[in-house]
C-alpha positions in Angstrom: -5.8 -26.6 16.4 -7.8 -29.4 14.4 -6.2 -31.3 11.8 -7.8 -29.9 9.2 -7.5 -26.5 10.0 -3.6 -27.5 10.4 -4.1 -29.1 6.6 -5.1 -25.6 5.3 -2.5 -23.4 6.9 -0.1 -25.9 5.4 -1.7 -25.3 2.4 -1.4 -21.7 2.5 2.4 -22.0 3.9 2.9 -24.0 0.5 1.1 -21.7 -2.2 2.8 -18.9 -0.4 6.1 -20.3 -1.3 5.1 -20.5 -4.8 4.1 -17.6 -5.1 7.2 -15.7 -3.7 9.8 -17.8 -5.7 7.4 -17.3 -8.9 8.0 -13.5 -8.6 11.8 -13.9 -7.8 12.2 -16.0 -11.0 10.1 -13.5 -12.8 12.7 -10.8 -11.9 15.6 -11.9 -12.7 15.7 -11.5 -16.4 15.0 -8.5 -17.9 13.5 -7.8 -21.6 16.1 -7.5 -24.1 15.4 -3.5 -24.6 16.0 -3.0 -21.4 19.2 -1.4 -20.8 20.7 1.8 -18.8 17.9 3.8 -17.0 17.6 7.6 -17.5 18.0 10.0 -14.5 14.4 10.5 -14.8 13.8 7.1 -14.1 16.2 6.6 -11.1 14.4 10.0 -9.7 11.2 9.1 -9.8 12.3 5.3 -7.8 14.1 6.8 -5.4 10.9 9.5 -4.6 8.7 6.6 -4.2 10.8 4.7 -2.3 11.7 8.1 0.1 7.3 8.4 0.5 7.1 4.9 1.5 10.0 5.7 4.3 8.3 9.4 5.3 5.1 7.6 5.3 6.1 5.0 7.7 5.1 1.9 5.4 8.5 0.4 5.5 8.8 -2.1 7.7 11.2 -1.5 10.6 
C-alpha cells in the first residue's frame, strides 16, 4: 500500500469516528416532551425490529 493511499484510509478511519460518536452524543438526550411511549409506539418498534430479524439483515 502507498503512503498516500495509507493517508486516506486514515482519513476515512478518523471521519468515521466522528461520525459514530456524533450520533451517540446526539442520542443521549431526549427533547423535553418526550416522555412514556404508548403501546402503539413500542408495537410498531418491536415489528420493525422482528422484519429486520425475519429478513436476515441483522448482523449475526
Amino acid at each position: 500500500m502507498s503512503e498516500s493511499s495509507g493517508r486516506w484510509v486514515a482519513r476515512c478511519g478518523a471521519a468515521l469516528c466522528v461520525a459514530v460518536s456524533g450520533a451517540a452524543g446526539a442520542t443521549r438526550q431526549c427533547p423535553p416532551g418526550s416522555g412514556e411511549k404508548s403501546t402503539l409506539f413500542w408495537a410498531a418498534g418491536w415489528s420493525v425490529f422482528g422484519l429486520f430479524l425475519l429478513l436476515g439483515l441483522w448482523p449475526s
